[in-house]
C-alpha positions as CSV (number, residue, x, y, z in Angstrom):
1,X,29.0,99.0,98.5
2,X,31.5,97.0,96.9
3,X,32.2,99.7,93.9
4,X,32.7,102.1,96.9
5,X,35.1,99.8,99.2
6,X,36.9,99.1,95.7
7,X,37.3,103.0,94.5
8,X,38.4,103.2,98.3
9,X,41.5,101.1,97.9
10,X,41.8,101.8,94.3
11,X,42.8,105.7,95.5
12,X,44.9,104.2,98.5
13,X,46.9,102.4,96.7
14,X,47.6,105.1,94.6
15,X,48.5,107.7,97.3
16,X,50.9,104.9,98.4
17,X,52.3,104.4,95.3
18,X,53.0,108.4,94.9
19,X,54.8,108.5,98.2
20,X,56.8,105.4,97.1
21,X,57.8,107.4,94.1
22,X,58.6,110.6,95.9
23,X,61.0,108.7,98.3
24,X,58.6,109.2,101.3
25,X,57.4,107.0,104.2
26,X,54.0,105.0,102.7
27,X,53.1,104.2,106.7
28,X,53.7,106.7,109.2
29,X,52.8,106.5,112.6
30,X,51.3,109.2,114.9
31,X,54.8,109.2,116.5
32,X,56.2,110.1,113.0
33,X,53.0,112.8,112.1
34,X,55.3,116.1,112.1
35,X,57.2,116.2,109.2
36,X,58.8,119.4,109.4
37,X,58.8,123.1,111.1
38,X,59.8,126.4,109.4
39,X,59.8,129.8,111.8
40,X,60.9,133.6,111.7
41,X,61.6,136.4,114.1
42,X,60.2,139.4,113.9
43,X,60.7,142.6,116.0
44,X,60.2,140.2,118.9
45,X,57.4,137.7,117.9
46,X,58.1,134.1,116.8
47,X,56.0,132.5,114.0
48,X,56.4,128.8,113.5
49,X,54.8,126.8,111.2
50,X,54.8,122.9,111.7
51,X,53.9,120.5,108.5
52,X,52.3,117.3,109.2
53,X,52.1,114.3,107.4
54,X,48.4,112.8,106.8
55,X,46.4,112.1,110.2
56,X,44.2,109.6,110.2
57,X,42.0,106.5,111.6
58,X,40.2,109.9,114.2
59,X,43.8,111.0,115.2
60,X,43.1,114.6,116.8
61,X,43.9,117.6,114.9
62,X,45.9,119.2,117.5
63,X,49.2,120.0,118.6
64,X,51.6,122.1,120.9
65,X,54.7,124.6,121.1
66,X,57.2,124.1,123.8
67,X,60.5,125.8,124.6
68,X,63.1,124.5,127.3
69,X,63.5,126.4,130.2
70,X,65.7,125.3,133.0
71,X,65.8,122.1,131.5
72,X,62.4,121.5,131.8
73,X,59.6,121.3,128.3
74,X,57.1,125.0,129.5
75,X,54.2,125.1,126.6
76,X,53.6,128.2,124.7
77,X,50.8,127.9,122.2
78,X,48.6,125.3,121.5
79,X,47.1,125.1,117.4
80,X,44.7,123.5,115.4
81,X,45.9,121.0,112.5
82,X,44.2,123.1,109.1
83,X,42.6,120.7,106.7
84,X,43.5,120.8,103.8
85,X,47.4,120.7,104.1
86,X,47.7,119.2,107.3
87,X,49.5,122.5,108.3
88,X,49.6,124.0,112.4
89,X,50.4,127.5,112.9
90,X,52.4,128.7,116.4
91,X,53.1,132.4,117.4
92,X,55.0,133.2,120.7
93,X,55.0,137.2,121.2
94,X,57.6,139.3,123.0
95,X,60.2,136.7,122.5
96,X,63.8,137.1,123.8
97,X,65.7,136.9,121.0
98,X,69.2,137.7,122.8
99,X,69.9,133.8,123.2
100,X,69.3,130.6,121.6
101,X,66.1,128.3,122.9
102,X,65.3,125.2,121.7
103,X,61.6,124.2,121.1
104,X,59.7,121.0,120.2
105,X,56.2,120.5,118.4
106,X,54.4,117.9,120.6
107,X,51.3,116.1,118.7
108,X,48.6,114.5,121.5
109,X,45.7,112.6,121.3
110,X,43.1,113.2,123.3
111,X,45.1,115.9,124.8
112,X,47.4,113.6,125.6
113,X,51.1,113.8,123.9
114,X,51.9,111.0,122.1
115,X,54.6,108.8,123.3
116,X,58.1,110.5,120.8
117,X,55.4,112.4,119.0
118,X,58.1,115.3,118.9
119,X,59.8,117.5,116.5
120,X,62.5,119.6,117.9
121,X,64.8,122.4,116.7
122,X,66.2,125.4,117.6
123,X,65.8,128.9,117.4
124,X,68.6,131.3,116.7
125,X,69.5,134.3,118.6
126,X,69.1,137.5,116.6
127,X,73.1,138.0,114.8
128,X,72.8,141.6,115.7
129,X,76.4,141.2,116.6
130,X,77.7,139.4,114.0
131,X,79.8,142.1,111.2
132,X,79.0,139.6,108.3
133,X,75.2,138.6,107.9
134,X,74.9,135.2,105.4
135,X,72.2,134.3,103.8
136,X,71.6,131.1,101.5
137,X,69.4,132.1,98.3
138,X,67.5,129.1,96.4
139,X,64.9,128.8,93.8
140,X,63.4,126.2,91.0
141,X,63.1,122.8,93.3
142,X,62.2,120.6,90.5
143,X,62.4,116.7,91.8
144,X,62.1,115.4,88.2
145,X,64.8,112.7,86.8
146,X,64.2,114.3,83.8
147,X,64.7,118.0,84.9
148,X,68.1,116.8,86.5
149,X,66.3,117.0,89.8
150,X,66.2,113.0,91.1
151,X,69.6,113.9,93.3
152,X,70.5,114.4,97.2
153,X,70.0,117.6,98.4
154,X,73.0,117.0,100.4
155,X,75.3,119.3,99.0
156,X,73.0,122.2,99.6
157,X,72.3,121.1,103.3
158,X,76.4,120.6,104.1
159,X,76.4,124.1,102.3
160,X,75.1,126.2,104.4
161,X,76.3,124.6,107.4
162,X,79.6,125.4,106.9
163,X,79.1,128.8,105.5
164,X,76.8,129.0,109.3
165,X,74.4,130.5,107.3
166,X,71.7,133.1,109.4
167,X,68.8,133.0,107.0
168,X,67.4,131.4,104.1
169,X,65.7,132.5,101.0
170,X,63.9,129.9,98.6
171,X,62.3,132.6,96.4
172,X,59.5,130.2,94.4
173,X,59.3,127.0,92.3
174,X,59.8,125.1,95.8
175,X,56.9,122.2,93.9
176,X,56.5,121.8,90.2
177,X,53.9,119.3,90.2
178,X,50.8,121.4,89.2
179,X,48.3,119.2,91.4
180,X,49.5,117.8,94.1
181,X,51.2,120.7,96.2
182,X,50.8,118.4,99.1
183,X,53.1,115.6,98.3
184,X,55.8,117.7,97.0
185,X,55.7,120.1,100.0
186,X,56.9,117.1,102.0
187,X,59.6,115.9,100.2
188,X,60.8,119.4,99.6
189,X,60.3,119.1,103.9
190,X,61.9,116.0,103.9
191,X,65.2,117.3,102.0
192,X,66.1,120.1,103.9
193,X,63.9,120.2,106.7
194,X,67.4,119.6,108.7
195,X,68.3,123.2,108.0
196,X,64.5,124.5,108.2
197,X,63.9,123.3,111.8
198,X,67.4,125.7,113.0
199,X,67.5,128.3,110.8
200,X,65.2,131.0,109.8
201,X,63.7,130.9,106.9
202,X,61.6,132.7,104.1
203,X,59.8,130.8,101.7
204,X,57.1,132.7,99.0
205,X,55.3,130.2,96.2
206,X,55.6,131.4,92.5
207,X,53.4,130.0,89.5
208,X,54.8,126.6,90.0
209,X,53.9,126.1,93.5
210,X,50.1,127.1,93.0
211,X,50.1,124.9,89.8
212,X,50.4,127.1,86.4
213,X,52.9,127.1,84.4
214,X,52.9,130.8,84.5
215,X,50.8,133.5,86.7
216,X,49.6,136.8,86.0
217,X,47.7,137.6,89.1
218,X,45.5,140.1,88.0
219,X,44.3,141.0,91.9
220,X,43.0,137.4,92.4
221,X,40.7,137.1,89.6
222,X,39.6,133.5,88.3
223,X,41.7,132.2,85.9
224,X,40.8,130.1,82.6
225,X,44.3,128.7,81.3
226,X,47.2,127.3,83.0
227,X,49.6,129.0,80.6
228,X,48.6,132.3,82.7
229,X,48.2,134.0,79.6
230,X,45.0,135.5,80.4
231,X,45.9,136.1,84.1
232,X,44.2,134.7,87.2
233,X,44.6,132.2,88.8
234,X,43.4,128.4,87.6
235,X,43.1,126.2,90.7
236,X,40.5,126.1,92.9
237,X,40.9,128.6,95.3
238,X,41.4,126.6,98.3
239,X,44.2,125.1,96.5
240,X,45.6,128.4,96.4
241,X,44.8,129.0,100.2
242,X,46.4,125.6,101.1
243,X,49.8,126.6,99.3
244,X,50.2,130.0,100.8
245,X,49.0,128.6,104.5
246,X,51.7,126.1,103.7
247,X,54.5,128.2,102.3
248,X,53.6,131.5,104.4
249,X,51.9,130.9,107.5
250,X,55.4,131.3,109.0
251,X,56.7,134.5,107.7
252,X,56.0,138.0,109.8
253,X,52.4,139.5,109.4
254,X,51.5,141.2,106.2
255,X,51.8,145.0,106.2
256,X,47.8,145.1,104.7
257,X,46.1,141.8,105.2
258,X,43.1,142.6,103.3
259,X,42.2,139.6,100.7
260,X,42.2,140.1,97.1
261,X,39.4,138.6,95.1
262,X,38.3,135.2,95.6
263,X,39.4,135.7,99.2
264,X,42.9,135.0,98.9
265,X,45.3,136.3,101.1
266,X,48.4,138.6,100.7
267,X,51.9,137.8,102.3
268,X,53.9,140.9,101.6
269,X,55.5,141.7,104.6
270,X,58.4,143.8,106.3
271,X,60.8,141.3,107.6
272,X,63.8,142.5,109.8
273,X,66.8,139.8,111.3
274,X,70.4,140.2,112.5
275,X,70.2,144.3,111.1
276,X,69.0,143.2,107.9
277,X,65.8,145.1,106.5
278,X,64.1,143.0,104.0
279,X,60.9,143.8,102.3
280,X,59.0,140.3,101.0
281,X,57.0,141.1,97.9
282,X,54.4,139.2,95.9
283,X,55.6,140.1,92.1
284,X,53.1,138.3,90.4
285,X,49.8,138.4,92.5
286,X,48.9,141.8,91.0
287,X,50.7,142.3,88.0
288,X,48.4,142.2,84.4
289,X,48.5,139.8,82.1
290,X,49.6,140.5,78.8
291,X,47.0,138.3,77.0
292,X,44.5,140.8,78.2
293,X,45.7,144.3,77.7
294,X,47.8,144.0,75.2
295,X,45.3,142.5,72.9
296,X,45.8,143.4,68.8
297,X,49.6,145.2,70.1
298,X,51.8,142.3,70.5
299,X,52.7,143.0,66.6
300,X,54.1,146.2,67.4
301,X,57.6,146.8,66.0
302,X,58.5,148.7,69.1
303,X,58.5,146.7,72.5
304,X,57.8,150.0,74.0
305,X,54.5,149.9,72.4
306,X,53.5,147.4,74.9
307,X,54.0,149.6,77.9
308,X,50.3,151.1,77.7
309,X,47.9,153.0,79.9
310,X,46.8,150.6,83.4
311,X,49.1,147.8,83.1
312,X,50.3,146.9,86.7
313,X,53.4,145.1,88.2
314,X,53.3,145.5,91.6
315,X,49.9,147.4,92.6
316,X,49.6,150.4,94.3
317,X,49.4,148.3,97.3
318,X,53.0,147.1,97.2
319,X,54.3,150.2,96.2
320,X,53.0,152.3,99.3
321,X,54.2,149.1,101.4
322,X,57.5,150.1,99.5
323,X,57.6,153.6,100.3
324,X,56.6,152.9,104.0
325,X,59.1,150.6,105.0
326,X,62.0,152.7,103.3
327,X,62.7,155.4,106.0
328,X,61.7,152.6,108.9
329,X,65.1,151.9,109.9
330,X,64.4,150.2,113.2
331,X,67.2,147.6,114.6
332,X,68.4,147.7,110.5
333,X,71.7,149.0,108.9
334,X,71.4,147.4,105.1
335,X,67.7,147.0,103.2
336,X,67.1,144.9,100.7
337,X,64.1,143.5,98.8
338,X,63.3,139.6,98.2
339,X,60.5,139.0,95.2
340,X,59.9,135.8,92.6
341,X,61.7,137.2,89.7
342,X,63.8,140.6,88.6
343,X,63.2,143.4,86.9
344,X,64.2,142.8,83.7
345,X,64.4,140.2,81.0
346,X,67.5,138.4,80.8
347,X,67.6,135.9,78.0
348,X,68.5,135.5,74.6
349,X,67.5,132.1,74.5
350,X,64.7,129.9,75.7
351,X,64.3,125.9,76.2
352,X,67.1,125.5,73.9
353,X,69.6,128.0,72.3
354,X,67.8,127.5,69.3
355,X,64.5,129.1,70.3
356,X,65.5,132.8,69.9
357,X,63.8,134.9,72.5
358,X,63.5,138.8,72.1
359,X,61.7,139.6,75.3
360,X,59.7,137.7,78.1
361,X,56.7,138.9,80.1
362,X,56.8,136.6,82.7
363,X,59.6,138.9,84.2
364,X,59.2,142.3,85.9
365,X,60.9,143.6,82.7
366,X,57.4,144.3,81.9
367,X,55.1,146.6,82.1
368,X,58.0,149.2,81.9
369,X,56.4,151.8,83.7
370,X,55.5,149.3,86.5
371,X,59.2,148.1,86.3
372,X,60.2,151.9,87.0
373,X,57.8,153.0,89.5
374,X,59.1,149.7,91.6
375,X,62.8,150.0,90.9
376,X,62.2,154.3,92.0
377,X,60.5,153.6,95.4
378,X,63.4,150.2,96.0
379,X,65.9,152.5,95.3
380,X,65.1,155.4,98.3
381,X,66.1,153.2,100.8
382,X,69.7,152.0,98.5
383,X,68.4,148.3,98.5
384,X,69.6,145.5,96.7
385,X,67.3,142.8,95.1
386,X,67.1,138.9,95.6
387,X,65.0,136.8,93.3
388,X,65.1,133.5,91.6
389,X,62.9,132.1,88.6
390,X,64.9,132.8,85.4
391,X,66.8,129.6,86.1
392,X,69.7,131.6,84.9
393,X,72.2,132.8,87.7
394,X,72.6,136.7,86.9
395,X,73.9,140.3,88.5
396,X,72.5,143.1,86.9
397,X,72.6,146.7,87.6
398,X,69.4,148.1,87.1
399,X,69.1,151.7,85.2
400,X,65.7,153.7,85.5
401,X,66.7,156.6,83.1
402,X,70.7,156.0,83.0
403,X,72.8,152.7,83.2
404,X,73.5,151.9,86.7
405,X,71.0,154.3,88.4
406,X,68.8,151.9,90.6
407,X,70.0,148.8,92.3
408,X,72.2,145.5,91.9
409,X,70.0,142.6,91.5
410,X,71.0,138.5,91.9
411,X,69.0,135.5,90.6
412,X,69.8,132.7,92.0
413,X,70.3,129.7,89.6
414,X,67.8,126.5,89.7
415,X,68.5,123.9,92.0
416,X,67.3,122.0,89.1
417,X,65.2,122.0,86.5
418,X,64.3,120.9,83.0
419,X,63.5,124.7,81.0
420,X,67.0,126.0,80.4
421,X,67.5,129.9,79.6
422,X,71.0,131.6,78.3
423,X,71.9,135.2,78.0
424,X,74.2,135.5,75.1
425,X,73.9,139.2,73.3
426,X,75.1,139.4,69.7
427,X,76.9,142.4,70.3
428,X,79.5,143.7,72.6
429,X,78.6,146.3,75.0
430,X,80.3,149.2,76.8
431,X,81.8,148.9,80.5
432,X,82.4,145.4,80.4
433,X,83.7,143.5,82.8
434,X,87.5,142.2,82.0
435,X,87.7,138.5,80.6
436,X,83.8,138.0,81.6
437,X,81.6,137.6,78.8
438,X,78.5,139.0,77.7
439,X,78.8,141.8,80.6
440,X,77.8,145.4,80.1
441,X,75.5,147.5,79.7
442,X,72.4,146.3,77.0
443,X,68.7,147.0,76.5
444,X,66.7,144.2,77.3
445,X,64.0,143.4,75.6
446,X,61.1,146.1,77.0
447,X,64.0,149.0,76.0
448,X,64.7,148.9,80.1
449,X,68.6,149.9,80.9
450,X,70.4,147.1,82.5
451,X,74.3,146.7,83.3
452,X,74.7,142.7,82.7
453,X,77.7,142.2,85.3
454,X,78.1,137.9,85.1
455,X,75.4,135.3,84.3
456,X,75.9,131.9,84.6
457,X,74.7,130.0,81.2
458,X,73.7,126.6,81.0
459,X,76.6,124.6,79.3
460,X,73.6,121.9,77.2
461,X,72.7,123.9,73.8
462,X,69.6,121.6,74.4
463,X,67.4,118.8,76.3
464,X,70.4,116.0,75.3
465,X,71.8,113.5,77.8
466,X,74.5,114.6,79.9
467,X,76.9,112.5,82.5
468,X,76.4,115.8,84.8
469,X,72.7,116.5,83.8
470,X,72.4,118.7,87.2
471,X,75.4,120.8,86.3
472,X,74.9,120.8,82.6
473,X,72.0,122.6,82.9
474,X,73.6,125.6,84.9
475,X,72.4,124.7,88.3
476,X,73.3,126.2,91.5
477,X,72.5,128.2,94.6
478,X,73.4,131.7,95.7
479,X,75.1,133.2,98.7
480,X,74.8,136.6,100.2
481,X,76.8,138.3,102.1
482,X,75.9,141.7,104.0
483,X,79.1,143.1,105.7
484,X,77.4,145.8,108.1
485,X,80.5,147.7,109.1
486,X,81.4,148.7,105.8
487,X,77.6,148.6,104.2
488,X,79.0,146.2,101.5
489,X,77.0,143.3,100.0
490,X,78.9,140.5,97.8
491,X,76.4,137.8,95.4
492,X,78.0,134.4,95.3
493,X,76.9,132.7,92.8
494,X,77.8,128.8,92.6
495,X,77.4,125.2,91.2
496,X,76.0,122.3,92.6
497,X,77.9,119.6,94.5
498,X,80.8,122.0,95.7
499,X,82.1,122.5,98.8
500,X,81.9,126.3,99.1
501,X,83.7,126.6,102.4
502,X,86.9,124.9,100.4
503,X,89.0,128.0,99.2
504,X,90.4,126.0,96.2
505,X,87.3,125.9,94.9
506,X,85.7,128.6,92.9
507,X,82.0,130.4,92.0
508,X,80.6,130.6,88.6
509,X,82.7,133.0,86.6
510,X,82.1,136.3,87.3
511,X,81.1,136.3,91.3
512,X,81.9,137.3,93.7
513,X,80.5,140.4,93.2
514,X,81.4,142.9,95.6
515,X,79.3,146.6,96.3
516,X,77.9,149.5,98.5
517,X,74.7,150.1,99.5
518,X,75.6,153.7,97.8
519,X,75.9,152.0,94.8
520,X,72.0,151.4,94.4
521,X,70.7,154.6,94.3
522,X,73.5,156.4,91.8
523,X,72.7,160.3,91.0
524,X,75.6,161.3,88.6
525,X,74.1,164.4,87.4
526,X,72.3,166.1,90.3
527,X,72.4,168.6,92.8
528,X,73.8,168.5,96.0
529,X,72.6,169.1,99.6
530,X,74.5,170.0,102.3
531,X,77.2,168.2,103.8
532,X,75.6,166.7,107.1
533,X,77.9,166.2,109.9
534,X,77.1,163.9,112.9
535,X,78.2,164.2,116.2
536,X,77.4,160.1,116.4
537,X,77.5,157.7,113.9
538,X,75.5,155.3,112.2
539,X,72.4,158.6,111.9
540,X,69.4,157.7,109.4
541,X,69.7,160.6,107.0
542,X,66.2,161.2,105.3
543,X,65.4,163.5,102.9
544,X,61.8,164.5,101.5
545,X,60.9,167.5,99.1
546,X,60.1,170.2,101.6
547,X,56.3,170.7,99.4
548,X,55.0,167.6,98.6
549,X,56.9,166.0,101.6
550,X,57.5,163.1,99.0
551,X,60.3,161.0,100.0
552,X,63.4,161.2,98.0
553,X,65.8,159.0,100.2
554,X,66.4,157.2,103.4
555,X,69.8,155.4,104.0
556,X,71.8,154.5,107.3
557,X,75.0,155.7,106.8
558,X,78.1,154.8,107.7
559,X,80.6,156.9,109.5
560,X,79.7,160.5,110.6
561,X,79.5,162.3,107.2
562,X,77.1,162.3,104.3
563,X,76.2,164.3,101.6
564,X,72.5,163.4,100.3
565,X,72.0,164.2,96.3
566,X,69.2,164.1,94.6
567,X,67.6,165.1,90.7
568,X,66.3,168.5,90.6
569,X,66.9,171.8,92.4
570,X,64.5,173.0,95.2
571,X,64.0,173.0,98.2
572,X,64.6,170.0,100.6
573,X,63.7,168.5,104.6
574,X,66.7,166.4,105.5
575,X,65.7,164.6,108.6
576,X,68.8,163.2,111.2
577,X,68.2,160.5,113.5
578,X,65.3,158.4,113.9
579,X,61.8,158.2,115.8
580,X,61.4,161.2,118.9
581,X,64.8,162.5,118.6
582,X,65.0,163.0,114.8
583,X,65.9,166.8,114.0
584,X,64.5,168.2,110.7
585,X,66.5,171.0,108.9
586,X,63.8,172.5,106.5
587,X,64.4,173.6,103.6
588,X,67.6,173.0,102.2
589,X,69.0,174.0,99.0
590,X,69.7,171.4,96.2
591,X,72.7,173.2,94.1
592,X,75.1,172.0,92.0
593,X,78.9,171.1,94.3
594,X,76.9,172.7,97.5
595,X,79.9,174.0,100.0
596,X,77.1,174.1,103.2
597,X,77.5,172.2,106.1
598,X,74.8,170.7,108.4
599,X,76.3,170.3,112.0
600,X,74.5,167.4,113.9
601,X,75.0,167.8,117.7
């Protein structure tokens, strides 16, 4: 009995001590249980996820969703407190989302609310009327002294209040300790839960978060090595569950929410806010793991040897997710696609500049024909791409079989971190951009085509002590901008502890970085359709190849005129208008500078 009460206190004491050392509260009382909230709206439905500290000493495992009306606190779900995590998961459906409403988490005991056992915040109305849509884009939350981390948050938080920013994106690498999600989660909660509880927000774990250094999903399988180098995944599985329930129990429903193996969920989602069309993908969860199918071929002297037969990126699962939620243009005038990493692999230089780095399968760079099937079926619907990971702030413009003919992409910088990663090319390039260097258009290291338009090196040649170790290391956060009236989108891209609302001060070099939505699907040698003409504007123009009824494009446009292109001659549907009243004109001809016109009454 006494080894028992001994190993009791012996692990108490050292669940104190770790909340000591991660800056949070070692007592808390019920009144202080809910440690944060995160929510989203979607097509009407609210989903809000509320994170509680511990509960203990037989404290129920319940709690409630209230919104204000007419002053008075009106209940609209009640949840259960999940075990492990501590996490409680609200949904309110055909939500108003016309006009702000404020809402509390209430914790009770014995059905009974706790005296102040409240959390409140405040849900946005939909910015369907605002011109400029402003999102905040952060990844790589390392807390670490060491890693530059052991700093306020503050700067971020001032940020994007001042920029009044209508959604954030932490895109992975929100926890780097690799087992004790738990504790991280709510001090991550705990630094900018003061944005999270008013703003909507999209969070999706990466290797990091589930505790590998690196993952290659591999569909779920069981992993062996927390390298990832085999693929699978090497925690416990409810480990797994707890950080997704924890890090995704808020975001919209998954567009197929059939487990993979081990009975781990999926998150990919549709996700639409303020005429914004994002698509939320799971880049790693799938994708094959080099130490298994490329073994005896990593010798190869091309890198194009490694692209061989049934290696997967995305899964067929994402990609028909992909090509679904292209044409659905529903309450959306600009798409754009949110994943962990990009498509390519952007660095020259690894851990320090002296660890030469040719190529790197930890980004979508590889497997190539993965990387092109996904970049074909993003670019139908002209999207953009948000990611984070490479701890390297970076535009690229993404080329499939010619430089520049998929999309723009932005990685956001770390918010800190200890693994530093430069892009610096030996060579020149062609199209660069004026007095920013190392921009153009390269190979990476796969062979992929990539147009390299700024990239934000880390200014440390190596782990050395630095008065500005945050900076040093090429830290930051990114900004986007989606103007709807002209279809534009701009990538800021810029250092911590700035005021970014002060117009004397400036991005990294290189951003802002200003361009269409036409600019991400870019056909330079095709063949024309006809000129469609619109009686109204703002039509969804949708083409698909009058056979196979594939879908070749789907874009909002932007005025009253648009003339789709597309690769190869045939015939082609072009499809006006959306839902019941879209008209289909069947058949068209693709030809080279095509003089028809397509009248739209």
């Amino acid at each position: 009995m006494k080894k028992i009460l001994f190993a009791l206190l012996f692990f108490t004491s050292l669940l104190k001590a770790q909340q000591k050392e991660l800056g949070l509260p070692v007592q808390v009382e019920p009144k202080d249980r809910i440690a944060f909230t995160m929510y989203t709206v979607h097509e009407n439905t609210v989903k809000l996820l509320a994170q509680f500290n511990p509960i203990k000493n037989y404290d129920p495992m319940h709690a409630y969703l209230q919104i204000k009306e007419n002053g008075e606190w009106v209940q609209k779900d009640s949840a259960e407190i999940i075990y492990p995590g501590y996490t409680c998961h609200f949904r309110i459906d055909n939500w108003d989302d016309t006009k702000v409403q404020e809402y509390r988490v209430a914790y009770a005991i014995n059905n009974e609310y706790v005296t102040d056992a409240f959390y409140e915040g405040t849900i946005q109305k939909n910015p369907m009327d605002k011109d400029e849509f402003v999102m905040g884009v952060f990844s790589c939350n390392s807390i670490y002294e060491n890693h530059g981390g052991d700093v306020s948050r503050k700067d971020i938080v001032d940020n994007m209040k001042k920029i009044n920013a209508d959604l954030l994106f932490f895109a992975g690498d929100q926890v780097y300790d690799h087992s004790e999600h738990y504790w991280h989660w709510l001090r991550f909660g705990q630094d900018f839960g003061e944005l999270l509880r008013n703003i909507p927000t999209i969070t999706i774990p990466d290797d990091h978060d589930i505790g590998q250094a690196n993952l290659w999903g591999e569909g779920g399988r069981k992993g062996s090595a927390r390298d990832g180098w085999t693929g699978g995944y090497v925690m416990p599985v409810e480990y797994v569950k707890e950080v997704e329930r924890a890090q995704c129990g808020h975001l919209p429903d998954p567009y197929d929410p059939t487990p993979i193996e081990q009975g781990i969920g999926v998150y990919y989602a549709p996700y639409t806010w303020g005429g914004i069309s994002f698509a939320i993908l799971e880049d790693r969860k799938f994708k094959s793991a080099p130490g298994n199918i490329l073994k005896g071929k990593l010798e190869q002297e091309s890198p194009l040897m490694f692209d061989v037969e049934g290696a997967t990126l995305l899964g067929q699962r994402q990609l028909d997710f992909l090509e679904d939620w292209s044409d659905d243009w529903q309450n959306a005038e600009i798409k754009a696609v949110l994943s962990q990493t990009i498509f390519a692999s952007l660095n020259t230089a690894s851990g320090t500049k002296k660890n030469a780095l040719e190529r790197d399968f930890d980004t979508n760079g590889w497997p190539q024909t993965g990387r092109n099937k996904a970049l074909e079926v993003i670019r139908k619907s002209y999207s953009c791409m948000i990611a984070g990971d490479t701890h390297l702030g970076s535009v690229i413009h993404h080329g499939i079989c010619e430089w520049g003919d998929a999309g723009y992409s932005f990685a956001s910088p770390a918010i800190a971190s200890l693994w530093m990663r430069w892009w610096e090319p030996q060579h020149e390039a062609n199209n660069a951009v004026p007095g920013v260097p190392y921009t153009g258009e390269y190979y990476d290291g796969f062979q992929n085509k990539m147009t390299v338009k700024a990239v934000a090196n880390p200014i440390l040649a190596d782990n050395v002590p630095s008065e500005d170790v945050v900076n040093a290391r090429g830290a930051g956060i990114g900004v986007v901008r989606f103007k709807k009236s002209t279809r534009e989108t701009t990538f800021e891209c810029w250092p911590r502890n700035v005021d970014i609302a002060n117009p004397d001060n400036k991005p990294f070099p290189g951003w802002p970085i200003t361009f269409n939505q036409t600019d991400n699907y870019v056909i330079k040698d095709g063949y024309e359709l006809p000129l469609v003409k619109c009686a109204k504007p703002e039509q969804v123009i949708t083409v698909k190849n009058s056979y196979t009824k594939e879908l070749i494009s789907s874009i909002r446009i932007n005025g009253k005129e648009f003339q789709p292109k597309v690769h190869c001659k045939g015939d082609y549907d072009v499809i006006v208008g959306e839902g019941e009243t879209a008209k289909t004109y069947y058949r068209q001809k693709a030809v080279t500078a095509n003089k028809e016109v397509l009248k739209v009454k």
